[in-house]
C-alpha positions in Angstrom: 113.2 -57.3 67.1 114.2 -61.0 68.1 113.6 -61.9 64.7 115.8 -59.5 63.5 118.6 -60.1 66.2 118.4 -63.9 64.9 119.1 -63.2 61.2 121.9 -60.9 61.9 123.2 -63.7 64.1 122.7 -66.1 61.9 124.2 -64.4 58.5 127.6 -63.6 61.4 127.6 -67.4 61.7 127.4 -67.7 58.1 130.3 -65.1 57.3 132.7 -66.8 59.9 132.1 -70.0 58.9 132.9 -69.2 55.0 136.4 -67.3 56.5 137.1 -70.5 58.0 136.1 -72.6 55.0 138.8 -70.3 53.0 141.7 -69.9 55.5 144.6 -72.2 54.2 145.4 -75.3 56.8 148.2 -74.6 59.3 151.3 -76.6 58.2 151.5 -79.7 59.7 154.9 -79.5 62.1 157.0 -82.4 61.4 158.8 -82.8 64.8 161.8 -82.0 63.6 162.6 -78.3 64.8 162.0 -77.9 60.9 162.3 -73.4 60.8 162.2 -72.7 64.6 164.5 -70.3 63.9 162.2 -68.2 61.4 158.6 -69.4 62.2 157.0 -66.8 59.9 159.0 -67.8 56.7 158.8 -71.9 57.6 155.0 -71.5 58.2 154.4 -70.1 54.6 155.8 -73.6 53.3 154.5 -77.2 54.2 156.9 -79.4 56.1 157.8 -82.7 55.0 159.8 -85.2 55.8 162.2 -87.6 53.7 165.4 -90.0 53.2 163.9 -93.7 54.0 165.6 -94.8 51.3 168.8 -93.4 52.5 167.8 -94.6 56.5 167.8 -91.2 57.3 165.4 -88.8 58.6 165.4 -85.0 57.0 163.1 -82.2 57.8 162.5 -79.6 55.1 160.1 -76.9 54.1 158.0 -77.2 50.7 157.6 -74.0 49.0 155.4 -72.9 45.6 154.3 -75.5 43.1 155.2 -76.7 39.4 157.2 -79.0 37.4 160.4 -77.4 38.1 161.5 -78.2 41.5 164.4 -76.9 43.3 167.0 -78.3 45.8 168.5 -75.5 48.6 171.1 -76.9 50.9 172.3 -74.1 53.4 175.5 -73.0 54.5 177.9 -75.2 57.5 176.4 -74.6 61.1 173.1 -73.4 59.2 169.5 -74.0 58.5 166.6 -73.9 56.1 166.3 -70.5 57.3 169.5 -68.9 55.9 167.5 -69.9 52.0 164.0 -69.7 52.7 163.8 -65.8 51.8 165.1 -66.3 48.6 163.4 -69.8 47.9 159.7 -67.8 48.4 161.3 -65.4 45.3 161.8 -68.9 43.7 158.8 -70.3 44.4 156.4 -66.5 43.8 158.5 -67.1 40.2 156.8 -70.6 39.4 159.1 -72.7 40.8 158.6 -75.9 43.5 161.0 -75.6 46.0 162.8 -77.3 48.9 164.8 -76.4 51.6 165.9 -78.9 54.1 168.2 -79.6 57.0 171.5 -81.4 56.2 171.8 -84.5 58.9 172.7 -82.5 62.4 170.9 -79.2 61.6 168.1 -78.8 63.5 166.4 -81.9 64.0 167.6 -84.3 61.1 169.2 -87.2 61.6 171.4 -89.9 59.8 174.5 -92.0 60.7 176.6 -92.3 57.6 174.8 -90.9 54.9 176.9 -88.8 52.9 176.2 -84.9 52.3 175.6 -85.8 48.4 173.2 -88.8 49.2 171.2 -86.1 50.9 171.0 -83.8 48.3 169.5 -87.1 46.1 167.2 -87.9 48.5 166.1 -83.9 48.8 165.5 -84.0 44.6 163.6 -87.5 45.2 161.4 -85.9 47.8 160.5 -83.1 45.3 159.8 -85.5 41.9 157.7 -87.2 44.5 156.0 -83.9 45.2 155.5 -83.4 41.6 158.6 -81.6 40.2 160.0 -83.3 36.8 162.9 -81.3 36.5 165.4 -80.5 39.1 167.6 -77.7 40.0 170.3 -78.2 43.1 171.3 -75.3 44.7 174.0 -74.5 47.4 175.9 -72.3 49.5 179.3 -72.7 50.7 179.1 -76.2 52.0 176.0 -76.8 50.1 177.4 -75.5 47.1 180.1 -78.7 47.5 177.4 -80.7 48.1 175.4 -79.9 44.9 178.3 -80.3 43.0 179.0 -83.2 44.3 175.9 -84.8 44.0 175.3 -83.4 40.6 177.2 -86.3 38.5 175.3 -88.9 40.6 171.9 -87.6 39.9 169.7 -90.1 38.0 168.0 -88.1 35.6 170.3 -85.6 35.5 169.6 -81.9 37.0 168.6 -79.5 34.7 171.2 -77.0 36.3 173.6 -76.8 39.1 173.7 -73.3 41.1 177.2 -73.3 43.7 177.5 -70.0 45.7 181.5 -69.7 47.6 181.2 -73.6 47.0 184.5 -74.6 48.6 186.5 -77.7 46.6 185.6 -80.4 48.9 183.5 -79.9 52.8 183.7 -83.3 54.8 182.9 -86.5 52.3 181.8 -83.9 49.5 184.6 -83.7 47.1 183.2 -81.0 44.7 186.6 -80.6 43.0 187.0 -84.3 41.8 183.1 -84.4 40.6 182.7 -81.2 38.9 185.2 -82.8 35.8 181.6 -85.1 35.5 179.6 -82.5 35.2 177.1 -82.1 32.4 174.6 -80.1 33.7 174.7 -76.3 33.3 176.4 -75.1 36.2 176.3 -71.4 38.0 178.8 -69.9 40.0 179.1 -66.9 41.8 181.4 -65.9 44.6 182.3 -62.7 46.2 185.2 -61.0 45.0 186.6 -60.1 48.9 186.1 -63.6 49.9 189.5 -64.6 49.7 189.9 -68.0 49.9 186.5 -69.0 48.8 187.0 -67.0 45.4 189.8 -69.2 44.5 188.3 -71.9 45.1 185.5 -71.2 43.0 187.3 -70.2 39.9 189.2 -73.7 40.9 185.7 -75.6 40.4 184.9 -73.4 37.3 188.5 -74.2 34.9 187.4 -78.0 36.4 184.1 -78.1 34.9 184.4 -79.4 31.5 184.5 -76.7 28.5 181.6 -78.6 26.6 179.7 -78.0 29.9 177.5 -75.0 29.8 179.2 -72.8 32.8 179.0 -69.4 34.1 180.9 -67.6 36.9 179.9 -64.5 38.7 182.5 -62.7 40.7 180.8 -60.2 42.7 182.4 -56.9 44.3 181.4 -58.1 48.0 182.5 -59.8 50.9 179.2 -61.2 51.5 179.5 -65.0 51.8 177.4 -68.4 50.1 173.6 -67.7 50.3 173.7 -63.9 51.5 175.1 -63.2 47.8 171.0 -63.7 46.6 169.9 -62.0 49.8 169.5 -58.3 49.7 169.0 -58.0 53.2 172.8 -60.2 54.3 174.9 -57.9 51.7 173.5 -59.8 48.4 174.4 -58.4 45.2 171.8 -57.6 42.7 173.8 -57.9 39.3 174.6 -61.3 41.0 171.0 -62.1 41.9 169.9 -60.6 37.9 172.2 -63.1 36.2 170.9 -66.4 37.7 167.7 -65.0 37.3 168.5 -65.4 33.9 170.8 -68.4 34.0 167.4 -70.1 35.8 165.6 -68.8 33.1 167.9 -69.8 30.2 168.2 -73.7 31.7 166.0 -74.4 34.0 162.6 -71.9 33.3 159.8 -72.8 36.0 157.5 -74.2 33.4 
């Protein structure tokens, strides 16, 4: 009987040891208050931070894996959390992807770093991670960021996604970059947004003709990211067609 007791103890041992062996490690926090607003979503991501070469200090959340990597910069008086349910579609589709905290969101920090230099430093910190290609993506403020930063970019992006970018937030003055544009660039907007929708058919007739561009006027009021999420009033013929601009410019692999 005791020798029987022992084996089944032993193969128990065994069993829970292997679980462990297979469990994925916990993220590593960064310190940074990095998702404490969505702890299940930021915990399916690794943390990481970036911007030395900026002297800044950013908190993000590293999503999926291969060669095309992809910026998301949230919305004014946001957070990683507002993209990270559609950045784990992005990154379940192939694609690497980043989310991160703009200087004053959460825990990042910086003194005079401009919102564009943080979208650079957000693409380095993915080539770095292994992406060779790079998609920037924003909403509302982070749309005029991307756009901003989009001429600056050294390579290039491969594409340029703006949702109800306004023409210019704080040093980010989308409307005199996007003439430099020569990235494929996506626009949607909803159509009840008012001023937002001006502004983005503003930045579309400024992006250069010879410039691969696409606007999406959506029959919503829902604003910046909540367009590509379902749950915040997203629309899906809006979602559908930058699936396939994505697809057309910037497939995952």
């Amino acid at each position: 009987m005791k020798s029987t007791v022992g084996r089944l103890v032993a193969l128990a041992l065994i069993a829970a040891s292997a679980a462990c062996a297979e469990a994925a490690p916990a993220p590593e926090p960064t310190g940074l208050g990095v998702g404490v607003g969505c702890p299940a979503l930021a915990d399916s991501g690794r943390q990481v931070v970036f911007g030395d070469e900026i002297q800044a200090e950013l908190g993000g959340v590293l999503l999926g894996s291969g060669p095309t990597g992809v910026v998301l910069a949230h919305m004014a008086a946001g957070d990683v959390c507002q993209w990270l349910p559609y950045g784990r579609e992005l990154a379940d589709r192939g694609y690497r992807v980043l989310a991160f905290d703009f200087a004053g969101s959460e825990g990042s920090r910086a003194h005079g770093v401009s919102l564009a230099q943080q979208i650079t430093a957000a693409a380095g910190a993915l080539r770095t991670d292994g992406a060779s290609r790079i998609v920037l993506a924003g909403g509302s403020m982070g749309g005029s960021a991307v756009l901003a930063a989009a001429p600056t970019l050294d390579p290039a992006p491969v594409a340029v996604v703006a949702l109800s970018p306004p023409a210019g937030y704080g040093d980010a003055d989308a409307l005199a970059a996007v003439p430099k544009i020569t990235s494929p660039v996506f626009y949607g907007v909803g159509e009840l947004e008012t001023s937002f929708a001006e502004s983005t058919r503003r930045l579309y007739d400024a992006t250069p003709r010879t410039t691969a561009r696409q606007l999406v006027l959506a029959p919503t009021g829902a604003h910046g990211v909540n367009l590509v999420v379902l749950e915040a009033g997203g629309d899906v013929d809006l979602r559908d067609q930058l699936a396939q601009f994505l697809t057309t410019h910037a497939p995952p692999s």
